[in-house]
N, C-alpha and C positions, 0 to 999 in steps of 0.2 A: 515777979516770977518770969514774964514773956522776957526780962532783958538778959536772965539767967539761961535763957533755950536760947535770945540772940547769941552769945556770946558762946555756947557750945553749940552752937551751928557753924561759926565761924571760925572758931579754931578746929573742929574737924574739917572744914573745907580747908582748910591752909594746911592741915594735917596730911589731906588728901592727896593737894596737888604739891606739898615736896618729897612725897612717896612719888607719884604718876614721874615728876622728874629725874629723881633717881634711878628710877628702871630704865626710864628712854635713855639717860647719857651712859647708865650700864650697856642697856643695847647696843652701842654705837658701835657701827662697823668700822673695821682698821686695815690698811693695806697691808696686805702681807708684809711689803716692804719694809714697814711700821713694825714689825712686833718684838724686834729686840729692845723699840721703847718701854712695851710692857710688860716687863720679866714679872713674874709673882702676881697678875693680874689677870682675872679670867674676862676674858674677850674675844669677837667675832672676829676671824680674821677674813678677808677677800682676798680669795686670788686664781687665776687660774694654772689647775696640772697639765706639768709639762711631762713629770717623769713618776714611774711606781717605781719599789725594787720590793722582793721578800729572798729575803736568805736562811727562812729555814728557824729563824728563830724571832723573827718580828719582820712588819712590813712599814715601808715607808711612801708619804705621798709626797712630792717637793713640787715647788715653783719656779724650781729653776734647774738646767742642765745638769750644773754644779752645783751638789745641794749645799755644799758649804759658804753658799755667797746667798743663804735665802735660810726663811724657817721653813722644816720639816716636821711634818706629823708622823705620829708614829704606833704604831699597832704592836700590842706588845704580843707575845704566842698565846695568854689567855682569853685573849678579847679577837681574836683572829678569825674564829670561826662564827662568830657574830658578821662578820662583814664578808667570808666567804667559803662556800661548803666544802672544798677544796683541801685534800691533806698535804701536796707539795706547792713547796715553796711557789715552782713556774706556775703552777696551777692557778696560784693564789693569785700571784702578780697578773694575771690575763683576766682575772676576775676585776680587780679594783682596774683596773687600765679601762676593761669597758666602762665599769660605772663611774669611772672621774676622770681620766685623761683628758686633755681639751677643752674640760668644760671647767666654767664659773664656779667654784664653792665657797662656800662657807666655813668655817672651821668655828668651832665653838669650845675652849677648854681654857686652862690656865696657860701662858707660856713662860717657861725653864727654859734654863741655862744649860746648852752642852756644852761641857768644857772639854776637850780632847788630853789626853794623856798625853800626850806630846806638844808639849809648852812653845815650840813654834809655831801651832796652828791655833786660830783665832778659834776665839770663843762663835756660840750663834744661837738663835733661837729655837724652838722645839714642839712641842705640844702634843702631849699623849690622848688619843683616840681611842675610848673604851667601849663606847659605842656607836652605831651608825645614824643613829640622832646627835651625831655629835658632828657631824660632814652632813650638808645638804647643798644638793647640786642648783645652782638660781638661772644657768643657763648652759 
């Protein structure tokens, strides 16, 4: 009988710890840079905001001047007023500018593929922001 509880001791500890592993390598954060390696993959991404925009019908946070040379998060108009009380678009954009511009985040969601309707322009990466547990600033 005790070789019966070793042996279900032991494979719930091995049980344990290739669950404890699969969450830490899930965990793993990814350089912005990095995220058109993981299309269809829900992952942390780092990086810091350089730029906001809202036009009225979604807002955007990018990593880069040009957000078509980087991924961009994206706030779609139902999830909007989760991240700021604000009914116009400037309003909004002065809202996320204070709470992310310059600083460190994190991004946490799936990243997609924008493709552009216009087959000259390259594909890039994306990631929709439904909620603000979904952006946490680290510095």
């Amino acid at each position: 009988m005790s070789l019966t509880k070793s042996v279900i001791t032991k494979t719930l500890t091995l049980i344990t710890a290739i669950t404890l592993n699969a969450v830490v390598a899930h965990a793993a954060v990814v350089p912005h840079t990095d995220a058109a390696k993981h299309y269809g993959q829900k992952v942390t991404i780092e990086g810091t905001v350089v730029a906001t925009s809202c036009d009225g019908k979604r807002c955007y946070i990018n990593f880069h001047e040009d957000f078509r040379k980087a991924v961009s998060a994206i706030i779609e108009t139902a999830d909007i007023a989760k991240f700021s009380k604000a009914a116009e678009a400037t309003a909004q954009q002065a809202d996320l500018d204070k709470a992310y511009k310059g600083k460190k985040v994190h991004l946490t969601g799936t990243v997609t593929e924008y493709k552009s309707k216009d087959a000259s322009k390259p594909s890039r990466p994306q990631m929709s922001l439904t909620s603000p547990a979904d952006i946490k600033v680290v510095k």
